[in-house]
C-alpha positions in Angstrom: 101.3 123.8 189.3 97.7 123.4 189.5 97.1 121.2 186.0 97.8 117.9 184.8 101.4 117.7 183.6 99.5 115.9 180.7 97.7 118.4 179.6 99.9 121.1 179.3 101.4 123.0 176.2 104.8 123.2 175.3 104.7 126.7 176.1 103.0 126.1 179.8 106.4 123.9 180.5 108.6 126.8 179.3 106.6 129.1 181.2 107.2 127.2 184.7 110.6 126.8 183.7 111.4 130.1 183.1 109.5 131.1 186.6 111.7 128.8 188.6 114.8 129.7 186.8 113.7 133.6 187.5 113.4 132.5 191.5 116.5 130.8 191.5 118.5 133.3 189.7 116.7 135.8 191.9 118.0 133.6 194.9 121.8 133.9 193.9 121.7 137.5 193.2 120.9 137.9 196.8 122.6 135.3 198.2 125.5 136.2 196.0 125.0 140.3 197.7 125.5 138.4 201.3 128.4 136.7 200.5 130.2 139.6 198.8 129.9 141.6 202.4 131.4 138.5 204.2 134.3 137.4 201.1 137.3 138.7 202.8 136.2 136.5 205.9 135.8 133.6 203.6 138.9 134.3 202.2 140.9 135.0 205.3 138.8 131.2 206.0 139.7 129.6 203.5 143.8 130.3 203.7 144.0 129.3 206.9 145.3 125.4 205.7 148.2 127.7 203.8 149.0 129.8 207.2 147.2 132.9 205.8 147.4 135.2 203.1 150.8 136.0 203.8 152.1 132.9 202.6 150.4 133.7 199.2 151.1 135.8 196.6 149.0 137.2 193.5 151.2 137.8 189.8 148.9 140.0 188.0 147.5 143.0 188.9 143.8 141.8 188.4 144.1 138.5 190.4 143.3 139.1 193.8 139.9 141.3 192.7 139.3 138.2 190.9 139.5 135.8 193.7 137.4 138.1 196.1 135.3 138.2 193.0 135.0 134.6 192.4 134.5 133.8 196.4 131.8 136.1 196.6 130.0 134.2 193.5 130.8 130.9 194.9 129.8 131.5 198.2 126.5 133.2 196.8 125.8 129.5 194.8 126.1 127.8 198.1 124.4 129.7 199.7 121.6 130.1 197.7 121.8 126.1 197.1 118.7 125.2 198.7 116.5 127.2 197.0 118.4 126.2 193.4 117.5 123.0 194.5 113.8 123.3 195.7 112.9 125.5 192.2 114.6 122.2 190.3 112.5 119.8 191.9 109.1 121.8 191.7 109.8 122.0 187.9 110.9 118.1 187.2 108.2 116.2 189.6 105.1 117.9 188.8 101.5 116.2 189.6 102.9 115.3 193.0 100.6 113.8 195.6 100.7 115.3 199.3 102.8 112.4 200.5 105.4 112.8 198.0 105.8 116.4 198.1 106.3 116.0 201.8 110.2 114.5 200.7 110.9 117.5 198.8 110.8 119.2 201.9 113.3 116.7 203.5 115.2 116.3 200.5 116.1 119.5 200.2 117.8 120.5 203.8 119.4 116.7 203.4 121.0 118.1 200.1 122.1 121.2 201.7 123.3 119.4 205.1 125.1 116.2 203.2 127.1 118.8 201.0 128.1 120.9 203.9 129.2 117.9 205.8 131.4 117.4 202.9 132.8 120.5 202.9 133.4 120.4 206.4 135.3 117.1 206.3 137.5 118.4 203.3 138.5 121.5 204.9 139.0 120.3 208.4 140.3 116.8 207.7 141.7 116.5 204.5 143.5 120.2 203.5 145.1 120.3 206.8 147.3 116.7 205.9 147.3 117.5 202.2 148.1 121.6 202.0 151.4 120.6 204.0 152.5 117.4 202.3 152.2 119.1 198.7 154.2 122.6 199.9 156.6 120.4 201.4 157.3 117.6 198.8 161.4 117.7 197.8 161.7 120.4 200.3 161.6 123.2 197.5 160.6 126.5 198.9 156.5 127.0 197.5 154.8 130.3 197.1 151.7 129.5 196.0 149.3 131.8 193.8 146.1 133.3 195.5 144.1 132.3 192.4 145.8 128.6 192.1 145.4 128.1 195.7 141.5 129.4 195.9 140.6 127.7 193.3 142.4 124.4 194.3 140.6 124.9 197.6 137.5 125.2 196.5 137.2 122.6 193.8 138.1 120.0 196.3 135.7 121.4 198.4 133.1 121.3 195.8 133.8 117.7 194.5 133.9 116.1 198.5 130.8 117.7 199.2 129.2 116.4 195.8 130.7 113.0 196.9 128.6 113.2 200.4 125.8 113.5 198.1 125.8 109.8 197.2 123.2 108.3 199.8 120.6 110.8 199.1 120.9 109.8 195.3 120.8 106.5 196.2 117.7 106.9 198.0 115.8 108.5 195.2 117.5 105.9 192.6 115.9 103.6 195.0 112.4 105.2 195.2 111.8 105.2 191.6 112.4 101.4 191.4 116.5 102.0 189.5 118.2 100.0 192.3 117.6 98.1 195.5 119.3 97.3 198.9 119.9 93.8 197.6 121.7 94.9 194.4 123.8 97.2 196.5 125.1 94.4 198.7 125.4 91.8 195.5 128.3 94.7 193.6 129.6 95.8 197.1 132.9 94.8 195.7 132.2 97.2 192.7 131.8 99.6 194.8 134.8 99.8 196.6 136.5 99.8 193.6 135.0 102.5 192.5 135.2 104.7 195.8 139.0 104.1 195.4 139.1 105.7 191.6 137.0 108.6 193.2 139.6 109.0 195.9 142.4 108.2 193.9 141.1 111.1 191.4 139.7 113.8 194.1 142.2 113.5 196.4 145.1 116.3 195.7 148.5 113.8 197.3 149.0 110.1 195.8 150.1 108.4 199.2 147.6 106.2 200.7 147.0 107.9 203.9 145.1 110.8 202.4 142.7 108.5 200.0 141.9 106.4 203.4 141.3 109.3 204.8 138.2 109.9 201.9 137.9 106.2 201.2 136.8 105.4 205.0 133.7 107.4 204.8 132.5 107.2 201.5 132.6 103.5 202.6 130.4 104.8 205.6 128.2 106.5 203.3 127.9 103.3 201.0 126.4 101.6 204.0 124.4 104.1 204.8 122.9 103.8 201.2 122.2 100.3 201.2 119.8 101.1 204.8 117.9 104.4 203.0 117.6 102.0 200.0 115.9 99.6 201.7 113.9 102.2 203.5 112.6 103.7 200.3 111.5 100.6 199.2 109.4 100.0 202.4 
């Protein structure tokens, strides 16, 4: 975008919006193509906390097209994630100046790398302790559903990688003046009570080990806030 966000018409703003939302969508078809070639791998993936797909089953006739279905979209989102992301903050922070366009381009692969490590942490650390101690829990024999389990998986997935999010948030909160590094350490206390209600609520078990488990390095995160707030104000 070339003119002054000032001077421009309604219609110019629906214009650029519509353009970006066109790229993005564009983005996810494609994306979206990808991942439907590699969903039965992501699937095959994904069940391996379970012990595979044979210790699934699906009810209905329609459910298991529905979960390669809804795999294949998912995947396609995250994979097209960056680029959803890059589109939404051309459109929002318009009028930039060289040096501040220049974090768009590290904000975006932070995004993309913070959510992943979430991901990552969720489905190597915390389904492997929790897909057991649920299946297990008064020793009644569990077949889970295909479409249950997936979308159990993922949501968990989803919501722990959102979590990781927190310090790059905090950052921009922190660029644009909304909080400081000295306000952070003032409500630390806050804060951990508040990363305990998001582990107490994300977490799929109730016993303590598992929330520790998220707890410990959302606390990490936390601190590494308070450092990229300060930096961000420097």
């Amino acid at each position: 975008m070339t003119e002054d966000p000032d001077e421009m018409s309604i219609w110019d703003h629906l214009n650029e919006l519509r353009r970006r939302l066109f790229t993005a969508v564009i983005a996810v078809v494609v994306t979206s193509a990808i991942s439907f070639l590699a969903a039965n791998y992501f699937i095959q993936v994904l069940t391996v906390p379970v012990g595979g797909l044979k210790n699934l089953q699906a009810i209905t006739v329609t459910e298991n097209v529905g979960v390669f279905m809804q795999v294949s979209l998912l995947g396609g989102v995250i994979l097209g994630m960056p680029v959803i992301v890059y589109e939404l903050l051309l459109f929002i922070l318009p009028g930039l100046t060289p040096k501040e366009k220049r974090w768009i381009y590290i904000a975006v692969p932070s995004i993309s790398l913070l959510f992943l490590t979430g991901v990552l942490f969720s489905f190597y650390i915390m389904l492997p302790r929790a897909i057991p101690f649920l299946l297990g829990f008064l020793a009644v024999k569990t077949v889970p559903r295909i479409s249950d389990y997936i979308g159990f998986v993922t949501n968990l997935m989803f919501w722990i990688g959102i979590s990781f999010e927190t310090p790059l948030i905090i950052f921009i909160l922190a660029k644009f003046k909304v909080v400081s590094a000295k306000q952070l350490i003032q409500y630390w206390r806050y804060a951990v009570v508040i990363i305990a209600v998001i582990a107490a609520v994300v977490t799929p078990t109730v016993d303590p080990i598992n929330m520790s488990l998220l707890m410990i390095p959302l606390m990490g995160l936390y601190g590494l806030s308070i450092i990229l707030a300060a930096l961000a104000r420097r």
